[in-house]
C-alpha positions in Angstrom: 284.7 11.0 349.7 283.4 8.7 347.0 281.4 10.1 344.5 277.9 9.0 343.6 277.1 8.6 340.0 273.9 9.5 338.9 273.8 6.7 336.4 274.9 4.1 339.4 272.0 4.7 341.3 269.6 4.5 338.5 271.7 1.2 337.5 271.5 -0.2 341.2 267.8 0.7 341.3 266.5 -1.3 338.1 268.5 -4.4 339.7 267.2 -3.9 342.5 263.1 -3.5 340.9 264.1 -6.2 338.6 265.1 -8.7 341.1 262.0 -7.9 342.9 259.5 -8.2 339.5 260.9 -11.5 339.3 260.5 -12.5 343.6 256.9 -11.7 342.6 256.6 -13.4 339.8 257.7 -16.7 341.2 255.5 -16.1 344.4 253.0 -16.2 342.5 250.3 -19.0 343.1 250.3 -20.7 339.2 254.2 -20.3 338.6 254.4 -23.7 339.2 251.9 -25.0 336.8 252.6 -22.2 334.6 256.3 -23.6 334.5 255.9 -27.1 334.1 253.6 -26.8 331.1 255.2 -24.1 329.2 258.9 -25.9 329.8 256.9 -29.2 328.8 255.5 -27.8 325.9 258.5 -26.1 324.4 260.6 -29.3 324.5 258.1 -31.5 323.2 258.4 -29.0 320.1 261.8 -28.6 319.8 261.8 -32.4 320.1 259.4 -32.9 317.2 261.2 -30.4 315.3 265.3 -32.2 315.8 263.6 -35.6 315.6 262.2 -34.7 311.9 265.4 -33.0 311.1 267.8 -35.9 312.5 265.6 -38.9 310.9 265.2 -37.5 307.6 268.2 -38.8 305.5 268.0 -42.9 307.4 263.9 -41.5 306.8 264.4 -41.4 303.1 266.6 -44.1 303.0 265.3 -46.9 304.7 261.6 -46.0 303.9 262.0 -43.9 300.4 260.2 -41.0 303.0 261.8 -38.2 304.3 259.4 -37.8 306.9 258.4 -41.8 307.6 260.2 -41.9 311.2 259.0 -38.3 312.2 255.1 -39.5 311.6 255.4 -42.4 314.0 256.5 -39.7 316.8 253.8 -38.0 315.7 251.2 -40.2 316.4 252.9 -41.0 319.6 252.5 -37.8 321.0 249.3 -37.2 319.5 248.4 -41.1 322.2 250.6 -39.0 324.8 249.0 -35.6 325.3 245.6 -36.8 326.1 247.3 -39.4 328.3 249.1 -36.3 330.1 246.0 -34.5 330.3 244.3 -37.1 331.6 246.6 -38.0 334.2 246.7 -34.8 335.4 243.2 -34.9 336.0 243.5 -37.9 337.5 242.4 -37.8 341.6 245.6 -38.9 343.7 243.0 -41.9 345.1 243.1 -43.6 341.9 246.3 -42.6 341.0 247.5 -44.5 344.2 245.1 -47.1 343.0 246.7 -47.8 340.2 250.5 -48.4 341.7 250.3 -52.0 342.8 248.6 -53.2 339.2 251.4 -50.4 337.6 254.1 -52.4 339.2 252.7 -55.6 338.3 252.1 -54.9 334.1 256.0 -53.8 334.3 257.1 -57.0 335.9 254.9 -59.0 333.8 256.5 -57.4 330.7 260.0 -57.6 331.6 259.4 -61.2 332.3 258.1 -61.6 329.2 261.2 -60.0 327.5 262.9 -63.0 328.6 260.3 -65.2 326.9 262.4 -66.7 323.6 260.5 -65.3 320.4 258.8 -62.3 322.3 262.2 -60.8 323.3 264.3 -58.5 320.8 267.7 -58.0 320.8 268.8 -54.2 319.2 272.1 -53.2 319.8 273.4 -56.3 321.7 270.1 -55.7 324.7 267.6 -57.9 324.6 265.4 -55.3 326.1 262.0 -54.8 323.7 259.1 -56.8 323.1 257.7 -57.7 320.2 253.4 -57.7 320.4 252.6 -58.5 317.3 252.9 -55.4 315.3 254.0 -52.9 318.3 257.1 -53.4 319.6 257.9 -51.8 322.9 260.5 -51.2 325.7 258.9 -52.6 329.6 261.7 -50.5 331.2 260.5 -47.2 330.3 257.2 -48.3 331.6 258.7 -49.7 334.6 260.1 -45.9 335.6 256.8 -44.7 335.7 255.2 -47.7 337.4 258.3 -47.8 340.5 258.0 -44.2 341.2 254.4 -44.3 341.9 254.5 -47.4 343.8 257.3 -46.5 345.7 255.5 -43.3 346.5 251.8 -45.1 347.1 253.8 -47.3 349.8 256.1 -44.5 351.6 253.5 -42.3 351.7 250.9 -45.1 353.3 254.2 -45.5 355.6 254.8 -42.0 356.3 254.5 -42.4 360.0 256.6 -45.3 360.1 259.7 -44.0 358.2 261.9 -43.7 360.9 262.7 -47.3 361.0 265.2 -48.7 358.9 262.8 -51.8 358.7 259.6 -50.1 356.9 262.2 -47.7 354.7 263.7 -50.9 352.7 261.0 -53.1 353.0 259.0 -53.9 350.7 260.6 -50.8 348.2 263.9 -51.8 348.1 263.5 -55.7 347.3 260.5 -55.1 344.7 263.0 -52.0 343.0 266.0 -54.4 342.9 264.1 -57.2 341.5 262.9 -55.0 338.4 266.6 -53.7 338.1 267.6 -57.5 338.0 265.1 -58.3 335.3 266.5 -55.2 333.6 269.8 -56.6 333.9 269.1 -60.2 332.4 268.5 -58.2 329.3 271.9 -56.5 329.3 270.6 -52.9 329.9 273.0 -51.4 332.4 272.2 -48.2 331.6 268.2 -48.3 332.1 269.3 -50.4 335.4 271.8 -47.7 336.0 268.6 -44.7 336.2 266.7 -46.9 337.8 268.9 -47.6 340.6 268.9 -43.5 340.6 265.5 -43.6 340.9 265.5 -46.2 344.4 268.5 -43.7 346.0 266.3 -40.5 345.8 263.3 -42.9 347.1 265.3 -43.5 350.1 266.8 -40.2 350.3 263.5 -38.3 350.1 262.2 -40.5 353.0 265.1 -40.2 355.3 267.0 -43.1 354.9 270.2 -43.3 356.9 273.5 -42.0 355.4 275.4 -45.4 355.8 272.9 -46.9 353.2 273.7 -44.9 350.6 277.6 -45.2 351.3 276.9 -49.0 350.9 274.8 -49.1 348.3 276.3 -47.3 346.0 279.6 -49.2 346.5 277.6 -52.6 345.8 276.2 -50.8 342.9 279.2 -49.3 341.5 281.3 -53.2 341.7 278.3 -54.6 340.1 278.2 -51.9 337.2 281.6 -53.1 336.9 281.6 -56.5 336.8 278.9 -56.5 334.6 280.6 -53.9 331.7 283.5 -56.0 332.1 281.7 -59.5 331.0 281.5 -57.5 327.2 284.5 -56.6 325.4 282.4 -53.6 323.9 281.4 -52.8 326.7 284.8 -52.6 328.5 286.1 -50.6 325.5 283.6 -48.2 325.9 283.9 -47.6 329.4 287.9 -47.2 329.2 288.4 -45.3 325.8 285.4 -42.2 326.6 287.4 -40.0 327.8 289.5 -40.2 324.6 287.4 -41.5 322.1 289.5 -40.7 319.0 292.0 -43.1 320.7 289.7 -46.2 319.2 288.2 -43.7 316.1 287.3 -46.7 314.3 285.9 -48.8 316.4 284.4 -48.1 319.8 285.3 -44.2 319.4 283.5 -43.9 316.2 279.7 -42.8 317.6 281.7 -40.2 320.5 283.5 -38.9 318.0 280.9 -37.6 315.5 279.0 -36.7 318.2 282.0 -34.2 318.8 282.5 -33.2 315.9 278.5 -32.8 315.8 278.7 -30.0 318.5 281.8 -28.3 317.5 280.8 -27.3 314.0 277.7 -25.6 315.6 279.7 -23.0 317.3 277.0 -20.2 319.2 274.2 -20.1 316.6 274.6 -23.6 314.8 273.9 -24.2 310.8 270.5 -23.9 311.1 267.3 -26.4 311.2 268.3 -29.2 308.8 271.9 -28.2 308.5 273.6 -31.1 309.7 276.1 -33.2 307.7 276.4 -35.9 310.7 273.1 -37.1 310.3 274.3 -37.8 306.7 275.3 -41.5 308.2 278.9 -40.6 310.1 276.7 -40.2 313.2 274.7 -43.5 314.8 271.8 -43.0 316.5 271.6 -39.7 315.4 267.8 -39.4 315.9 267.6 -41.3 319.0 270.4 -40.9 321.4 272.9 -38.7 319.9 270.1 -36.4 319.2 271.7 -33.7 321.3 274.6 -33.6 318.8 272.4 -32.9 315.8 270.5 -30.2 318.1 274.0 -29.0 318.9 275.2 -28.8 315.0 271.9 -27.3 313.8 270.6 -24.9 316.8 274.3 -24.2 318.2 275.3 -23.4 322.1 272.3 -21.3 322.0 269.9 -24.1 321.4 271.9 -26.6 323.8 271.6 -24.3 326.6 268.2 -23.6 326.1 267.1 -27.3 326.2 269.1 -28.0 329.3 267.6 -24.8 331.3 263.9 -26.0 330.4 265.0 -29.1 331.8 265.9 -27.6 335.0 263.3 -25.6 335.1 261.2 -28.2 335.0 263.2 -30.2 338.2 262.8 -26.5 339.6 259.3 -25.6 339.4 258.8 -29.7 340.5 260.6 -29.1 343.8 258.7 -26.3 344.3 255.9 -28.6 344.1 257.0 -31.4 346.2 258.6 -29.0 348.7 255.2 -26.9 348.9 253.0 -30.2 349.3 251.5 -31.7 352.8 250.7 -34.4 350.5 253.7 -37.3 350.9 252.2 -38.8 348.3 252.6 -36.3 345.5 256.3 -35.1 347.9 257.5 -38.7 347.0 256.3 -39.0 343.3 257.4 -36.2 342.4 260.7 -36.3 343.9 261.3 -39.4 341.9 260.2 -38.1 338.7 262.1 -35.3 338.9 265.6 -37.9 339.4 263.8 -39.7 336.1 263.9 -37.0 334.3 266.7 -34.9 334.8 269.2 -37.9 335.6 268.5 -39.3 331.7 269.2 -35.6 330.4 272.3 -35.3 332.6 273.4 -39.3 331.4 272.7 -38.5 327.7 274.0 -34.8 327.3 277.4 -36.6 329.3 277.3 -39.3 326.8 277.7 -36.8 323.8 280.0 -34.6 325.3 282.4 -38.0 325.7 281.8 -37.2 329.5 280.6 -40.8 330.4 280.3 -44.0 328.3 277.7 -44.5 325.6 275.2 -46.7 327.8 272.4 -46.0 325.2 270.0 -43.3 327.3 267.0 -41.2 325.2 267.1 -37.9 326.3 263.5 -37.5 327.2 261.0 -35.8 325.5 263.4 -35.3 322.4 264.9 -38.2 321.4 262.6 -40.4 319.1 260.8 -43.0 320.4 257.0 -44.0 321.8 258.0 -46.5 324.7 260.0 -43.5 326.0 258.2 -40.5 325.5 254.9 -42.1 326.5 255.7 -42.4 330.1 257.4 -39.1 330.2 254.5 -37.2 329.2 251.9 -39.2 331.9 254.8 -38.1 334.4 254.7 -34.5 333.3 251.7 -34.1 333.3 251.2 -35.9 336.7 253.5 -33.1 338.0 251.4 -30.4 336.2 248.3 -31.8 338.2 250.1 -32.0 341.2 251.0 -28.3 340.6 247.5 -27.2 339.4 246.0 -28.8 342.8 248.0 -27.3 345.2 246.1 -24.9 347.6 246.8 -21.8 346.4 247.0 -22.7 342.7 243.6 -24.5 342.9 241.8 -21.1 344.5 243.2 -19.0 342.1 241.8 -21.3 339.1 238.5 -21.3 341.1 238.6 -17.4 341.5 239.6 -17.4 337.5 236.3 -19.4 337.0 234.8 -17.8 339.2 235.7 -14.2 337.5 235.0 -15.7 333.8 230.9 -17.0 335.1 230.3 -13.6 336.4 231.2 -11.9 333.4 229.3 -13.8 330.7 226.5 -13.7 332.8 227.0 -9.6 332.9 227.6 -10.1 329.4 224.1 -11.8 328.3 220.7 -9.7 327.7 219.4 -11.5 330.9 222.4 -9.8 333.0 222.5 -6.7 331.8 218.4 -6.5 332.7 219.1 -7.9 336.2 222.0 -5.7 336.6 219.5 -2.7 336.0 216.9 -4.3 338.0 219.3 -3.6 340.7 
């Protein structure tokens, strides 16, 4: 007969009481919220934080500033937070409001792109706009903007999803005409998460399994043709895997990036450590951020930015899986794809896992066209969260809780309390 250790049993039992601490902390009714702002919240810091560190030697160079690039972020997120917390104050009625004029201001600015003299070509994509003195990028906008109408119309349709007819029409046409404007300006890989974005549309609402079979063959010969009509392009797409096969050349931005993550080892060489930002790595402050994260805050600090990243597509689902709401089920859903599908594209860009398509990783990679539309969104999933049911009576109760005691706490309370 086995026997018992004392120490096993005491071992088996904190498992056991630990496992059940956390069951009831995630039953409880503001997890959620609670989740989705502190995840939010810490990458928006550590983003501030790599972004000032990555950007301070082009900073200094280009601008005789060290911290020049790291202020215009800055004010950025200083136009984003109240823009999150107003949206998630926002009621869903004029949220849903807003979708068809949303779509429309994205369409009107890609067209626009095309326009000769308001277009700007960086890095071979004619994808930004000049306005004057602000120069922007329509296809972040148009993320946001096709998730929400996508969402306004399914949900208006929710009764009427189980025909093929009122699944693709009119979602699918109005989606694949923003990914073709997306296209003309050579983007493939903002057309490529955008494309992401229609496929969970569909699959949220039900859409039949033959569809996605076909579209994402049509999609994948397309993706195709179109990297193979540039030679860099092609290069990329058949030297990632190796890309100290073409060092010089196409392998050159890969490589670093590599060589980025490697010298960080667990720990990294600490904030502002780096010596690929020195100008071996392009794009280091932008999107090969990740590599400069890697080299100065290690595995550690790689791991940690990807598990905030899922918690926030975990405590999202909760969300959308919680909701009666199709509305909120749908847009969040799609955010959620938005989201974590640029973090999975980027972090597999600099780990030579897919080709360098040019994706931000959101939230940390510099940029205001970007990171504006990824804070409404988060915090449009923070509202979602905060109005849920249960989350929504125990904020009531809270206020509830903190009336009753500053009225206890005033002269006139304690008198009445007395009275009593």
């Amino acid at each position: 007969m086995a026997t018992v250790h004392p120490e096993d049993v005491a071992r088996r039992g904190g498992t056991v009481a630990w496992g059940r601490s956390v069951r009831h902390a995630l039953d409880r009714p503001l997890t959620s919220y609670y989740l989705l702002l502190g995840a939010s919240a810490l990458l928006l810091t550590i983003g501030l934080i790599m972004v000032l560190s990555a950007s301070s030697v082009r900073s200094f160079r280009f601008y005789d500033d060290s911290y020049a690039i790291v202020k215009r972020q800055l004010m950025w997120v200083a136009l984003g937070i109240p823009a999150a917390w107003l949206a998630s104050r926002f009621p869903y009625s004029a949220i849903r409001r807003l979708a068809w004029p949303g779509l429309g201001v994205a369409v009107l600015l890609l067209l626009l792109v095309q326009v000769p003299g308001l277009g700007v070509t960086v890095n071979g994509n004619t994808n930004w706009l000049a306005l004057g003195p602000l120069q922007l990028q329509p296809s972040e906008i148009a993320k946001l903007a096709i998730v929400l109408w996508a969402a306004h119309v399914y949900a208006r349709k929710e009764r009427r999803l189980d025909r093929l007819h009122h699944v693709m029409v009119p979602v699918v046409p109005g989606l694949l005409a923003v990914i073709v404007l997306v296209v003309l300006g050579h983007d493939l890989g903002t057309a490529l998460v955008l494309f992401a974005i229609l496929l969970a549309m569909l699959w949220i609402v039900g859409a039949p399994t033959r569809l996605f079979v076909f579209s994402s063959s049509v999609i994948g010969v397309v993706a195709l043709y179109l990297a193979s009509t540039s030679s860099e392009r092609r290069e990329r797409l058949t030297n990632f895997v190796d890309p100290f096969k073409d060092y010089h050349d196409t392998g050159w931005q890969p490589a670093h990036g590599l060589y980025a993550l490697s010298t960080g080892g667990w720990f990294g060489e600490g904030i502002g450590g780096s010596t690929q930002k020195w100008g071996d790595l392009p794009e280091a402050h932008t999107d090969f951020i990740f590599a400069v994260l890697g080299e100065e805050l290690g595995l550690v600090g790689t791991l940690l930015v990807i598990v905030l990243f899922l918690t926030i597509a975990f405590a999202a689902t909760r969300v959308a899986v919680a909701t009666e709401d199709p509305f909120v089920r749908y847009a969040t859903f799609g955010i959620v794809v938005w989201l974590l599908g640029q973090m999975i594209i980027n972090v597999g860009m600099v780990l030579a896992l897919l080709p360098v398509i040019g994706i931000p990783l959101p939230l940390i990679s510099y940029g205001g066209s970007a990171l504006l539309p990824s804070l409404v969104a988060l915090g449009l999933l923070i509202g979602f969260a905060r109005r849920e049911p249960e989350a929504a009576a125990a904020f009531a109760a809270r206020r509830r809780s903190r009336s009753t005691g500053v009225a206890a706490a005033s002269p006139t309370g304690r008198g009445a309390g007395r009275a009593d």
